[in-house]
TORTOR-361336 format. One record per residue (C-alpha): residue in one letter; x negated, z, y. Coordinates in steps of 0.001 Angstrom, whole numbers, plus 500000, padded with zeros to 6 digits. Each point is the difference from the previous one (the first is absolute). Last residue first. Example, Ala and Ser with C-alpha at 12.3 -4.5 7.8 and 13.67 -1.06 7.14 Angstrom:
<nodes>
S486330507140498940
A501370500660496560
</nodes>
This chain:
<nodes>
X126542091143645343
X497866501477496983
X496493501236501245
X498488501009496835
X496955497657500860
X500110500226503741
X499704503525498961
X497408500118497472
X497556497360502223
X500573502135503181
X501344498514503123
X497755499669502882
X498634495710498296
X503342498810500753
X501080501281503236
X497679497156502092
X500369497483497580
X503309499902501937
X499221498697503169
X497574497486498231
X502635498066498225
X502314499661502297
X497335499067502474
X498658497209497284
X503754498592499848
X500090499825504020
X496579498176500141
X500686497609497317
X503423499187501664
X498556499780503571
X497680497611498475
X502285497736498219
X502469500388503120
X497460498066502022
X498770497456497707
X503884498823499473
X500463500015503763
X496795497911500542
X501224497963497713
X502824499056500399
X500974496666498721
X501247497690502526
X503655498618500240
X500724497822503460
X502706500927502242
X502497497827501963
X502884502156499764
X503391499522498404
X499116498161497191
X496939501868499361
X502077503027499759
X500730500971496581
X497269498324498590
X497835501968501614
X501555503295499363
X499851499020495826
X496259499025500598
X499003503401501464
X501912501858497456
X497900498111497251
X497526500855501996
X500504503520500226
X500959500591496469
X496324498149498942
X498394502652502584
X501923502819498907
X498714499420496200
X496244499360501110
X500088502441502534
X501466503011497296
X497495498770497544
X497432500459501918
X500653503206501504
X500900501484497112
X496911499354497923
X498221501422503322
X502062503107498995
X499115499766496666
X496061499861500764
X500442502842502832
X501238502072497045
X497259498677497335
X497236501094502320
X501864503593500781
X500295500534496340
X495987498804499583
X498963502480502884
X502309502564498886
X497943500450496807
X501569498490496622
X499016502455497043
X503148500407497382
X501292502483502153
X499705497910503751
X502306497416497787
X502402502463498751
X500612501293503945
X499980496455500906
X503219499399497414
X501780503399501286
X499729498676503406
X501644496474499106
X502961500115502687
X498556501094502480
X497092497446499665
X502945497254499617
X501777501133503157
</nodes>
């Protein structure tokens, strides 16, 4: 949504002299940004949740709490892939349009 969003900022950046190579470099770079951020923020909520559900039932249940991290690691990399996706599927569009129009473009 971001890259939709900031079309008439790229087209002033390819006019001032940045190729589609560097654009497309700082893209993936933002959406990897994403990514990490995103798994380091829903990892702490998850946790947190993960404690809160334990103590909610280890009284009724004999279970034992263990970090997870395995589950942790996983979603990290499913979130770094899924934000570098975004990112690519619509680099895709971004270099077709014209510099003057994605410049006047006023949405």
């Amino acid at each position: 949504m971001d890259i939709i969003l900031r079309r008439q900022e790229f087209g002033m950046i390819r006019a001032i002299g940045m190729g589609k190579d560097e654009i497309r470099s700082m893209i993936l770079k933002e959406g990897l940004l994403y990514g990490v951020f995103s798994s380091i923020l829903g990892s702490i909520m998850g946790v947190v949740l993960h404690i809160i559900l334990y103590n909610a039932i280890k009284y009724d249940m004999a279970v034992h709490w263990f970090f997870p991290w395995k589950s942790i690691l996983e979603i990290f990399l499913v979130s770094m892939l899924m934000c570098i996706l975004a990112s690519i599927g619509h680099l895709k569009r971004l270099p077709s349009t014209s510099i003057i129009d994605s410049i006047r473009d006023v949405d």
